[in-house]
ROROTI-235728 format. One record per residue (C-alpha): residue number from 1; residue in one letter; x, y, z. Coordinates in Angstrom, 1 decimal, always signed. Layout:
<atoms>
ATOM    k  r    east   north      up
ATOM  NUM  A       X       Y       Z
...
</atoms>
This chain:
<atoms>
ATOM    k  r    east   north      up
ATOM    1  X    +1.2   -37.8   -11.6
ATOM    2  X    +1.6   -38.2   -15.5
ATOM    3  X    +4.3   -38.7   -17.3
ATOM    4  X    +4.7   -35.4   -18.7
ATOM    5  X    +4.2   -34.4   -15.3
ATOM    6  X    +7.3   -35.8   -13.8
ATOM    7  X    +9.3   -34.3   -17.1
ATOM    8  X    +8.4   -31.1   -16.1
ATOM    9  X    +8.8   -31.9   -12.5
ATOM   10  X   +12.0   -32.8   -12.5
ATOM   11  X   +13.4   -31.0   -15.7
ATOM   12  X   +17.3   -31.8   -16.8
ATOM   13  X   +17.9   -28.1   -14.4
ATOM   14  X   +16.6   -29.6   -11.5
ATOM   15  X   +18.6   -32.5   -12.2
ATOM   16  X   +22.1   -30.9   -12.9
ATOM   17  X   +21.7   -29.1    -9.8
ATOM   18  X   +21.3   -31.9    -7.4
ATOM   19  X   +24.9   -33.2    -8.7
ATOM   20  X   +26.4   -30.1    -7.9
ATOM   21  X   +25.3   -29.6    -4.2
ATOM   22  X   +28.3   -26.5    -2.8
ATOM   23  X   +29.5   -26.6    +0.4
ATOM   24  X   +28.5   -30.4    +1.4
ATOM   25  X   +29.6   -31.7    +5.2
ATOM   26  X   +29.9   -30.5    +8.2
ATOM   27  X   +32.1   -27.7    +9.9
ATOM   28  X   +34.8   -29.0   +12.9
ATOM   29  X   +33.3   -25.8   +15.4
ATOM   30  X   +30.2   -23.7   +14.0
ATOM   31  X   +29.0   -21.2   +15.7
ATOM   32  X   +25.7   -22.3   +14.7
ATOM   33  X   +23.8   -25.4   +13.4
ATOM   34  X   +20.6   -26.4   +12.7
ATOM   35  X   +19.1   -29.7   +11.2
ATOM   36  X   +14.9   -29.7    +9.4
ATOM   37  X   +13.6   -32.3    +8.6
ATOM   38  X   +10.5   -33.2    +6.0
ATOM   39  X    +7.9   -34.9    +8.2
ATOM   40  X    +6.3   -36.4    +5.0
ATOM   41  X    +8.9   -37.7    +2.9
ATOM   42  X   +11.6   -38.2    +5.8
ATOM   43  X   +14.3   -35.3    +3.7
ATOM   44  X   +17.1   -33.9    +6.0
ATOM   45  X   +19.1   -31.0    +5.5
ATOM   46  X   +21.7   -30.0    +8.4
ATOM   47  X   +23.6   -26.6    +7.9
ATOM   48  X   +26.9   -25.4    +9.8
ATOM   49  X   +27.5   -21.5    +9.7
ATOM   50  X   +30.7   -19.5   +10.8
ATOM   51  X   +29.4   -15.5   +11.1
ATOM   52  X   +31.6   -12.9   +11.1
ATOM   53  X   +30.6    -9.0   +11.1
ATOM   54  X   +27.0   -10.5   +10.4
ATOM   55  X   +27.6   -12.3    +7.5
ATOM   56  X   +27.6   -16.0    +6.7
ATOM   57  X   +31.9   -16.4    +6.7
ATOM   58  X   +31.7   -20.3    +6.8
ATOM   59  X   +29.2   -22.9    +5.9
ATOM   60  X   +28.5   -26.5    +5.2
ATOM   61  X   +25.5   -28.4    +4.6
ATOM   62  X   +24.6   -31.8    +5.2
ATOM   63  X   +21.9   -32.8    +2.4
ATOM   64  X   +20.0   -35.9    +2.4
ATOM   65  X   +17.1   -35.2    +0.5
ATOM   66  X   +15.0   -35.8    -2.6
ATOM   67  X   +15.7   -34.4    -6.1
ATOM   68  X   +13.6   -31.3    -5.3
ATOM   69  X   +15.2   -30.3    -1.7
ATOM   70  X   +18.6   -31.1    -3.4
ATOM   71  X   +18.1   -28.4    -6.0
ATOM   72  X   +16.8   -26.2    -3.6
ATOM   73  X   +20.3   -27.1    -1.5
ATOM   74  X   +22.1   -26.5    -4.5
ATOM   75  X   +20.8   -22.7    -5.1
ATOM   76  X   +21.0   -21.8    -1.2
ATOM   77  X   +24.1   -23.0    -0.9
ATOM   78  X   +25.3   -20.9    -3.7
ATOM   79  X   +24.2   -17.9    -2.3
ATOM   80  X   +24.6   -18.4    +1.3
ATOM   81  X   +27.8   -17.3    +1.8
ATOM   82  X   +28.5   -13.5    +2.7
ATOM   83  X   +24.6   -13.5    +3.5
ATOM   84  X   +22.9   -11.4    +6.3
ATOM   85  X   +20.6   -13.1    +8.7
ATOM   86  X   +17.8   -10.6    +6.9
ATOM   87  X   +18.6   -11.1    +3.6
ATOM   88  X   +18.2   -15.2    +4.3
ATOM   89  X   +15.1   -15.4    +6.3
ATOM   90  X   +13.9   -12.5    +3.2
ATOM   91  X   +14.9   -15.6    +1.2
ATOM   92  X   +13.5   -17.9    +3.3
ATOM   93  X   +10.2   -16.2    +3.6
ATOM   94  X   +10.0   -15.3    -0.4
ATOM   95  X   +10.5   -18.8    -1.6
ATOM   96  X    +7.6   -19.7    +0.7
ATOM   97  X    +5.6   -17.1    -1.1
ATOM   98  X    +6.8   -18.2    -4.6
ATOM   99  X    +5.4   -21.8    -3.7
ATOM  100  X    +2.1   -20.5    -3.1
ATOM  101  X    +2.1   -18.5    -6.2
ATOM  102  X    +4.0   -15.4    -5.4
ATOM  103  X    +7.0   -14.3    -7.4
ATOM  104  X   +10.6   -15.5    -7.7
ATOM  105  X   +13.1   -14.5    -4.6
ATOM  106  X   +15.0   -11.5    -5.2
ATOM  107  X   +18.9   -12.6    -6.2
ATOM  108  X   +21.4   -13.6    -5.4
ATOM  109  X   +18.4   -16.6    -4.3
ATOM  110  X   +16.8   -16.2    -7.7
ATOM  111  X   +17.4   -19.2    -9.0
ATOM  112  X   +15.1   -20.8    -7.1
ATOM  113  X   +12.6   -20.3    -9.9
ATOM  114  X   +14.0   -23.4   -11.2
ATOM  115  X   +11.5   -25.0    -8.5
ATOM  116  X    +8.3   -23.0    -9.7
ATOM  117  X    +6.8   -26.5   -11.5
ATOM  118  X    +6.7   -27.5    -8.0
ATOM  119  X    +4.1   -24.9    -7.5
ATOM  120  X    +1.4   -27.3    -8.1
ATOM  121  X    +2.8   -30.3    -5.8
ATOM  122  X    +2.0   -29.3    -2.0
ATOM  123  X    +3.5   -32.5    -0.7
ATOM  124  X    +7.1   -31.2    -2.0
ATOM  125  X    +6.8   -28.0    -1.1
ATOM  126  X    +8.6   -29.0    +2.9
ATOM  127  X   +11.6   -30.6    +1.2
ATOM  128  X   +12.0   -27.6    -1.0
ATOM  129  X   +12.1   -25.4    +2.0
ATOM  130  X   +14.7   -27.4    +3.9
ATOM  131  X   +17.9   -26.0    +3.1
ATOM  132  X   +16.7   -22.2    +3.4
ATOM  133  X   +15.3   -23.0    +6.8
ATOM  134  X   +18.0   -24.5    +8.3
ATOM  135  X   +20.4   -21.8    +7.0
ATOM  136  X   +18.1   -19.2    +8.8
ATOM  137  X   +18.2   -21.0   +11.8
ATOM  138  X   +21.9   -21.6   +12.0
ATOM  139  X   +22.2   -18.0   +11.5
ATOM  140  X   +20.2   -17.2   +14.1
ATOM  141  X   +21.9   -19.8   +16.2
ATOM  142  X   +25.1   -18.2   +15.5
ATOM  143  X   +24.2   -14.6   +16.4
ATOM  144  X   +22.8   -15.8   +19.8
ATOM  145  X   +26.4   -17.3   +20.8
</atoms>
């Protein structure tokens, strides 16, 4: 990877984003949990949820991940809360899509175009997907209690 590469890769965006992470930790009693992990590059993301009438009332999210999944954190957990099982797994499903060329995820997880460079890096593309998957799991988790 060139120089220019990297720059582009991991722009001054991507960069803000993983300082401001929302909603880092744990919950004390979730209703649902779920941890992914990056096979390749060993990132983790663990997300808490707390439903009520089928929306995402509580959450927390344990990020230990590279640059790229802690962006990807960063805009999840932004738009997590007050979130429908559907419209996360929608999310979860439409950033897949984006990474394989496919267009942006509809808002409020629309600013996970910030990740499109990544488009041409396969071996990132698990660690971007962490924090979406988890959340859909959790959810899931949740609504099976």
């Amino acid at each position: 990877m060139s120089d220019a590469d990297l720059m582009k890769l991991y722009s001054a965006r991507i960069l803000a984003l993983t300082a401001a992470i929302p909603h880092l930790g744990r919950l004390p009693h979730p209703q649902g949990s779920a941890k992914r992990r990056s096979p390749l590059c060993g990132s983790t993301v663990t997300v808490d949820v707390v439903m009520k009438d089928g929306r995402v009332a509580e959450f927390a999210q344990d990020v230990k991940a590279c640059a790229l999944g802690q962006a990807a954190a960063s805009v999840v957990g932004a738009a997590l809360p007050g979130r429908t099982r559907a419209e996360v797994e929608r999310a979860r499903d439409q950033l897949a899509e984006m990474l394989k060329g496919g267009p942006v995820p509809d808002a409020p997880f629309d600013g996970l175009e910030v990740l499109l460079p990544a488009r041409d890096y396969k071996n990132r593309h698990a660690s971007i997907q962490l924090a979406i998957q988890a959340a859909a799991e959790a959810i899931a988790a949740a609504e099976t209690v």
